[in-house]
N, C-alpha and C positions, 0 to 999 in steps of 0.2 A: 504494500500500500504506500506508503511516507518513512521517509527515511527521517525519524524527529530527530534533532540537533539544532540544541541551542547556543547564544552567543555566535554567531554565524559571518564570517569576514568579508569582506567585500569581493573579495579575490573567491569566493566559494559561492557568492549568488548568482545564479544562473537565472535567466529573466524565462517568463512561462512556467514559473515551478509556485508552488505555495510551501512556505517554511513554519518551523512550528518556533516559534522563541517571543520573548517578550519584547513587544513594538519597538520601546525604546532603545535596546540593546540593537536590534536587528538594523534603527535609521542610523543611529550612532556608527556604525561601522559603513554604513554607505558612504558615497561619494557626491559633492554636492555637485547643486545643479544636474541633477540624473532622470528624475521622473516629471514627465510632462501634465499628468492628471492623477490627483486622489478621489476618489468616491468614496467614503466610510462615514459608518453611525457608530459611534463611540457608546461605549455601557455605561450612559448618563445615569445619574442619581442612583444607582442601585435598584432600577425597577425591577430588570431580571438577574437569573441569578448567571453568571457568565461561568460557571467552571470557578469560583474564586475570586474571578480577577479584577484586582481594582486599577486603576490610572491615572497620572498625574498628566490632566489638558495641559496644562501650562508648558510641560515640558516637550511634551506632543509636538505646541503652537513649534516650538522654535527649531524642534530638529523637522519638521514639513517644512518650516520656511526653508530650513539649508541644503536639503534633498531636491528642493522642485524647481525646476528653470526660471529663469525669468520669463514672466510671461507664462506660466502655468498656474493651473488652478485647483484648491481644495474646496470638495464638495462635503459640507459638515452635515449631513441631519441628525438631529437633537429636537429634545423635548423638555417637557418638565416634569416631575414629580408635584402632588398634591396633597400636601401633608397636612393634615388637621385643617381643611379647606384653604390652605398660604400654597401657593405655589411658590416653586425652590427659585424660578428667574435662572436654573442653571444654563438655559442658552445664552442667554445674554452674558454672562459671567463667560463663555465659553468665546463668545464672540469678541468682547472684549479683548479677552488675552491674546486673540489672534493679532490682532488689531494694533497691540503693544507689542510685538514683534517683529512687525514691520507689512504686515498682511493691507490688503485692501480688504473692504466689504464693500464685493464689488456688486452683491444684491444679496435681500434679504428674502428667499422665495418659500412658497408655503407645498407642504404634500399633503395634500388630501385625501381623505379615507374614504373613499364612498361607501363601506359596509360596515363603521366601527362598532366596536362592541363596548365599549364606552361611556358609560351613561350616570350623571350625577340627578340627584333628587333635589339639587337647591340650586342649579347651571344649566346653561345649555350644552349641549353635548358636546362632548371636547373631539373634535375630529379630524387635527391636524398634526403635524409636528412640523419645524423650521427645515429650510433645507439653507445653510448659509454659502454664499460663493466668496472664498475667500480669494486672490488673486496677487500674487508674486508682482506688481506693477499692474499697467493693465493686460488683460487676457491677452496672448497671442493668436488664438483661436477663438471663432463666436460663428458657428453655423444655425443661427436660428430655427428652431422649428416653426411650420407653418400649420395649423389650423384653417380648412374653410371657412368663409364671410356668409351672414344668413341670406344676403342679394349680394348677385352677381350680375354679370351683363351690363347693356346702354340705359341706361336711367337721365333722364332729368336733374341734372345738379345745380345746386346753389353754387354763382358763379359774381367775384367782385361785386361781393356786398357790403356797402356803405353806412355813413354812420346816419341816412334817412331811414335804414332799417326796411329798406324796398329789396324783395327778394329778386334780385335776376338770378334768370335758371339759363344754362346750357347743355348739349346734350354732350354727354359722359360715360366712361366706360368703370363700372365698380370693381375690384379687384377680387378675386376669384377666390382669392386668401390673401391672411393676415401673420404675422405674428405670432405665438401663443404668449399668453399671460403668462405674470410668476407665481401662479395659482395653479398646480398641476395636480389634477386628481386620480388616482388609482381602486382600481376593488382590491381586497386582501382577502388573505387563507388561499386553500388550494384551487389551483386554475385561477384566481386570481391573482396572488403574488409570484408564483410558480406553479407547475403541474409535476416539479418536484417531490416524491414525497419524502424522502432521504432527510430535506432543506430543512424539517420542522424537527429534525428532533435537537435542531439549535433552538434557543428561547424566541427569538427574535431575527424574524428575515422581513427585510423589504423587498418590495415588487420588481421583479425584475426590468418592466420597465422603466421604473425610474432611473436605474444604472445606466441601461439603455439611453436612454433621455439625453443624462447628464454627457454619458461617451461621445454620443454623438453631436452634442451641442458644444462640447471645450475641447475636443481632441481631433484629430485624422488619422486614417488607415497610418499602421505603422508605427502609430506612438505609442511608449509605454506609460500605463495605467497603473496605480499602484494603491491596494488598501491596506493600511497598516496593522489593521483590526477585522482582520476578513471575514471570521464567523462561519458562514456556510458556503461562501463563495463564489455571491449573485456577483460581486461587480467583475472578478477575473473571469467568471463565465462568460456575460454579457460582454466583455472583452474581448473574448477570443470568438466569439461569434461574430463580432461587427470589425474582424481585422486588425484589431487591438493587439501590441502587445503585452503583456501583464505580469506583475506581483504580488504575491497576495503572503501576508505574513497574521498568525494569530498563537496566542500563548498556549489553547488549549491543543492538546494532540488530536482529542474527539474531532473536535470542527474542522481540525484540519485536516481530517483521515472523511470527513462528511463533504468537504470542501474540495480533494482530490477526486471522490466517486463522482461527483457531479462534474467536472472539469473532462475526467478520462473518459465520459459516454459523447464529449462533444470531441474529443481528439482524434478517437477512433473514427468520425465523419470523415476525415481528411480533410479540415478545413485548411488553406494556406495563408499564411500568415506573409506579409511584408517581409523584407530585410531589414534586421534594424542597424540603425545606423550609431 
């Protein structure tokens, strides 16, 4: 399965593998300026139980800032804990230290639950968590996604209107699509976050699309991807599918013995990957 070893040197990482050692140990021996994109959700507030593992953000913020190119991007999602109805504010605490680092917040974007399970007696229902884009400078990469417009086609448009507040209209073409908001919403559990069922016996997996998303929105074929806290190992997977190349590092040996079964059934595809450079 996994060959686990930890303390792992630079000169012994091999890009396209997942390693089993503690985050910090693992960035500390890299190389800076090496990885073009992070995707990772950090085991905030103690909601689940990780295998043990606790972690220090702070120290996180600064060896990402020294690992990721200029001009590359960490994708944070985080949430809060709700303790004796106070919420902990740990993203913001989280955001902050990036920030102090030397990080831009270069958007503060929301993931949306469409199915959550969630629900308080004296709230509305809590059905988001923070997705934060931290960025090295500004992004090097921004391929947009696009969303269809609800009208399309030649319409009638408001055209050089003044301050009589007299509508002139001319005839105009609507665009077909737009943009997508930083509202990005997903189903969760099975067939929605994955059709994995291996993924769940981590506590916590996000939707594969949103790895998806984020990959394809701040990286290009050929770059490598890197989550420091990989868990099950949606973002390295959803990498090597979209031409990504990937590193995925976690403390636990389980998730990373959960994290290679999901990896090796896409390997065996033959997908081709880029040269990396």
């Amino acid at each position: 399965m996994s060959n686990i070893k930890t303390d792992i040197k630079q000169e012994e990482i091999k890009i396209d593998n997942i390693y089993c050692d503690n985050c910090l140990n693992f960035m500390q021996n890299m190389e800076a300026d090496y990885i073009d994109l992070v995707v990772t959700s950090p085991p905030y507030d103690d909601l689940r139980d990780y295998n043990g593992y606790l972690f220090n953000y702070s120290q996180i913020a600064k060896q990402l800032y020294r690992i990721i190119k200029p001009g590359g991007v960490v994708v944070w999602v985080v949430g809060d804990k709700i303790k004796k109805g106070n919420k902990t504010l740990t993203s913001f605490r989280h955001a902050l230290a990036f920030q102090e680092v030397g990080f831009n917040v270069h958007d503060t974007m929301i993931y949306k639950k469409k199915n959550t399970p969630f629900m308080r007696s004296n709230a509305y229902t809590n059905c988001f968590e923070f997705m934060f884009i931290f960025s090295k400078g500004s992004p090097k990469t921004f391929n947009p996604l696009k969303e269809k417009t609800v009208r399309s086609g030649m319409e009638m448009l408001v055209h050089n209107k003044k301050s009589d507040g007299i509508n002139k209209k001319i005839l105009g073409r609507l665009n077909e699509e737009k943009t997508k908001t930083n509202i990005w919403e997903y189903a969760v559990g099975l067939g929605g976050t994955t059709n994995d069922k291996i993924a769940f016996n981590h506590p916590a997996v996000f939707p594969e699309r949103l790895a998806q998303d984020h990959i394809l929105s701040w990286s290009n074929e050929g770059d490598l991807i890197f989550d420091p806290m990989c868990g099950s190992g949606t973002t390295c997977k959803m990498a090597l599918i979209n031409k990504r190349h990937y590193l995925g590092c976690d403390i636990s040996e389980e998730y990373v013995n959960i994290a290679k079964t999901r990896i090796d059934t896409y390997k065996n595809k033959g997908i081709q990957l880029p040269i990396f450079n």
